[in-house]
N, C-alpha and C positions, 0 to 999 in steps of 0.2 A: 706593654699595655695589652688588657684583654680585655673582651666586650663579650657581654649578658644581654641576649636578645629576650623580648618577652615573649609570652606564649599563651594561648587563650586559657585561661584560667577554669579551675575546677568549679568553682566555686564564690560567696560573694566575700570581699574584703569588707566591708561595711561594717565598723564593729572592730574593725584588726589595729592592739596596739602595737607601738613598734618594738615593745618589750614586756615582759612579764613585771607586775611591782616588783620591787626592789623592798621589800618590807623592810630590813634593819636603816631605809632612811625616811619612809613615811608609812603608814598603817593601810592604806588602799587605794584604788585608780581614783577615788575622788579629790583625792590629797594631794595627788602629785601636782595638780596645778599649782596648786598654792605654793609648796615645796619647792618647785622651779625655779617661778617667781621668784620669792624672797631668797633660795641662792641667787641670781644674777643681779635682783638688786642689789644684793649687800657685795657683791663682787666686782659689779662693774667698773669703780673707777680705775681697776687694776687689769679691765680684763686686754687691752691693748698689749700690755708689756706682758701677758701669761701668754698671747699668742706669740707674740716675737719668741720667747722662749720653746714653745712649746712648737713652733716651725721652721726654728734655726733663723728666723729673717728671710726667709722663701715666700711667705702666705701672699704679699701682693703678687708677685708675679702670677704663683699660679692661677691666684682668683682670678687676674685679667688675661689670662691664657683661654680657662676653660672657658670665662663667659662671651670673649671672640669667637674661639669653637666651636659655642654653637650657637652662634650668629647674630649675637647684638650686633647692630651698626649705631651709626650716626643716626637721631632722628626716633628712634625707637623708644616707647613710653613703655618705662619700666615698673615694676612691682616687686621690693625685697623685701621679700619675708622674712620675720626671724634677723631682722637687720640686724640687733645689737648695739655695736658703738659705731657700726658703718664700716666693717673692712670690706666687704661684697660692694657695698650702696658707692666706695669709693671709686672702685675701679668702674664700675657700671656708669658709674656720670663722665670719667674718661671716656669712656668708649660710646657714649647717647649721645655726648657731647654740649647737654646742658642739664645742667641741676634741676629743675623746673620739669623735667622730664621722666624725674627716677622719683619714687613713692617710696617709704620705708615700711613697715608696717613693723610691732613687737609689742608682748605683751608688758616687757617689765620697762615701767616708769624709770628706772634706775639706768638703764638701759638706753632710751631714748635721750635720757640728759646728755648723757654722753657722746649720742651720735648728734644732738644740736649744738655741740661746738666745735665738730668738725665737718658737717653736711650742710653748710649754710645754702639755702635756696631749695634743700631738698623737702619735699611735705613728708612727715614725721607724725603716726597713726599709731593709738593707742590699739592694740586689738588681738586678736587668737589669729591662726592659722584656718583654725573649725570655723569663723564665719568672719567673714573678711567685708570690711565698711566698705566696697565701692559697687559701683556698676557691673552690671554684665558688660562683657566684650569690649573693657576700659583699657585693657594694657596689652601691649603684643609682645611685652618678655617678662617673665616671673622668675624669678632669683630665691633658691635658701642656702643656706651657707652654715652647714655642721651641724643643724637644727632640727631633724623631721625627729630624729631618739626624742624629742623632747613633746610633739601632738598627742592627743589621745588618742585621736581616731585617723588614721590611715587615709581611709575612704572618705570620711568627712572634709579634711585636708583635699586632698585631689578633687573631688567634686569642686570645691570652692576654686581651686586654681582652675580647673576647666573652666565654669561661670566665668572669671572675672576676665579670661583671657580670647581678647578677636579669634575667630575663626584662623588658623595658622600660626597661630600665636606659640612662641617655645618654653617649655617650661627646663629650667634648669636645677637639680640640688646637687648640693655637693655635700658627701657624707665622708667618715672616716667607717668603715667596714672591719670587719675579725679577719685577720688574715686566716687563708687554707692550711697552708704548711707548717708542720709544729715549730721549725726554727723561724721562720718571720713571726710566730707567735707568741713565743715565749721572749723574742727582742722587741716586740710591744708593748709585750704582760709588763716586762721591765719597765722602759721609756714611757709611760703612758699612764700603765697603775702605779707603779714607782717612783724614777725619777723624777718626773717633773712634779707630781703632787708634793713631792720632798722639798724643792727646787721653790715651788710657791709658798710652802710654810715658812722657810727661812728667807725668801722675799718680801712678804706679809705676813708676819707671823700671827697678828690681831685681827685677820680677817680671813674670811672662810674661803681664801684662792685654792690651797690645798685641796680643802673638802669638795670643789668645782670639779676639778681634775681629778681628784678619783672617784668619781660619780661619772664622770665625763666617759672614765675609760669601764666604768661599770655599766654604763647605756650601751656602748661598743661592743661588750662581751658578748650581754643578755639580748643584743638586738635581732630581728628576724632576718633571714634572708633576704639577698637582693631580688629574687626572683618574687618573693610573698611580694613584695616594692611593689617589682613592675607590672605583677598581677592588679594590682590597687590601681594601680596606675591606668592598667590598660579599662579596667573595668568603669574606671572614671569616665571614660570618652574617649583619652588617649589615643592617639596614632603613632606608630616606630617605638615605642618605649624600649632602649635601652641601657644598659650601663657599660661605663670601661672604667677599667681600673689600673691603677701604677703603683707599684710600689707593696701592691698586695692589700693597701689598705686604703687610700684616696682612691673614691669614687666620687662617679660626677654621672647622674639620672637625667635622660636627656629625652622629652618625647612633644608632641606637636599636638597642639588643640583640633 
């Protein structure tokens, strides 16, 4: 495991996306929204079984690993972002210890169906990352889960997580990152642009799981630095912003309102 301390920044992130367009899949930064969007609605009923695949059946542990680590308890009023179908939101109500306590938040409609038949009691929010329906100083843990490649704005994002979160409050994201070394890179390039986009055509061959997944591991490639992150990060309000990493390519962004 290594760890990415942050550093006072040059300069403002404000404005900073987490990746350059991807033109051969949408025409400009205004489109990507929409683009997102309509992938994971048309993907979601499948998107449960692409992660089993796509983490071997690992993904709950680790998700209840890192979000004990950095210190949900019992008791603690939660906020995931970028919920999904609810793999994060699941382990987070383990460990709150009550549904009624964890918030979801996601933009795609599609998305949310999916986590209200297995989040029962959890409240389930139509909304962006860029401006988030609740209170200031509403929740004392913030949860995202594979999802910041997919914000427009960097800066906009973190500001909003500082607003919504009590003084003290932790914010948690968990990304997948480009590994450094050419050999863990080229064994991603494979596993990640390759196999499993291959792995999901021939599981769904009618629906756009493939096309998820290498878009997924095309966000992965073209994304910024951890450090550009934790600059964003720190410039938000941020206290500690760091990162650690395993495996070369699971990250998990960990810093204190």
């Amino acid at each position: 495991m290594t760890q990415t301390q942050g550093s006072s920044p040059a300069r403002s992130a404000a404005g900073t996306a987490p990746h350059p367009v991807l033109a051969h899949r949408y025409a400009g930064p205004e489109e990507r929204e929409g683009f997102v969007r309509n992938l994971f609605d048309q993907t979601a009923p499948h998107y449960d079984r692409i992660d089993r695949i796509f983490s071997l059946g690992t993904g709950p542990g680790y998700r209840r690993r890192a979000l004990r680590e950095a210190g949900l308890r019992p008791g603690m009023r939660v906020l995931d972002v970028a919920v999904g179908t609810g793999l994060v939101a699941r382990q987070a109500v383990a460990l709150a210890g009550d549904p009624a306590l964890v918030t979801g938040l996601d933009p795609s409609e599609g998305m949310l169906a999916e986590a209200r038949r297995s989040l029962p009691g959890v409240t389930l929010i139509q909304g962006r990352a860029e401006r988030i329906p609740l209170p200031d100083n509403s929740v004392d843990f913030l949860s995202m889960g594979y999802a910041l490649r997919h914000v427009a704005d960097l800066g906009a994002a973190f500001a909003e997580y500082r607003r919504v979160l009590r003084p003290g409050g932790t914010v948690l994201i968990l990304e997948i990152g480009r590994p450094e070394s050419r050999l863990a890179r080229a064994i991603a390039r494979f596993y990640m642009g390759a196999a499993i986009p291959a792995l999901c055509w021939v599981a769904a061959p009618r629906h756009r799981s493939g096309e998820l997944m290498a878009y997924y591991w095309e966000t992965i490639e073209a994304c910024v630095p951890a450090e550009t992150i934790l600059a964003a990060m720190e410039q938000a309000g941020f206290a500690g912003a760091a990162c650690t990493t395993e495996l070369e390519v699971f990250r998990a962004y960990t810093a204190r309102a």
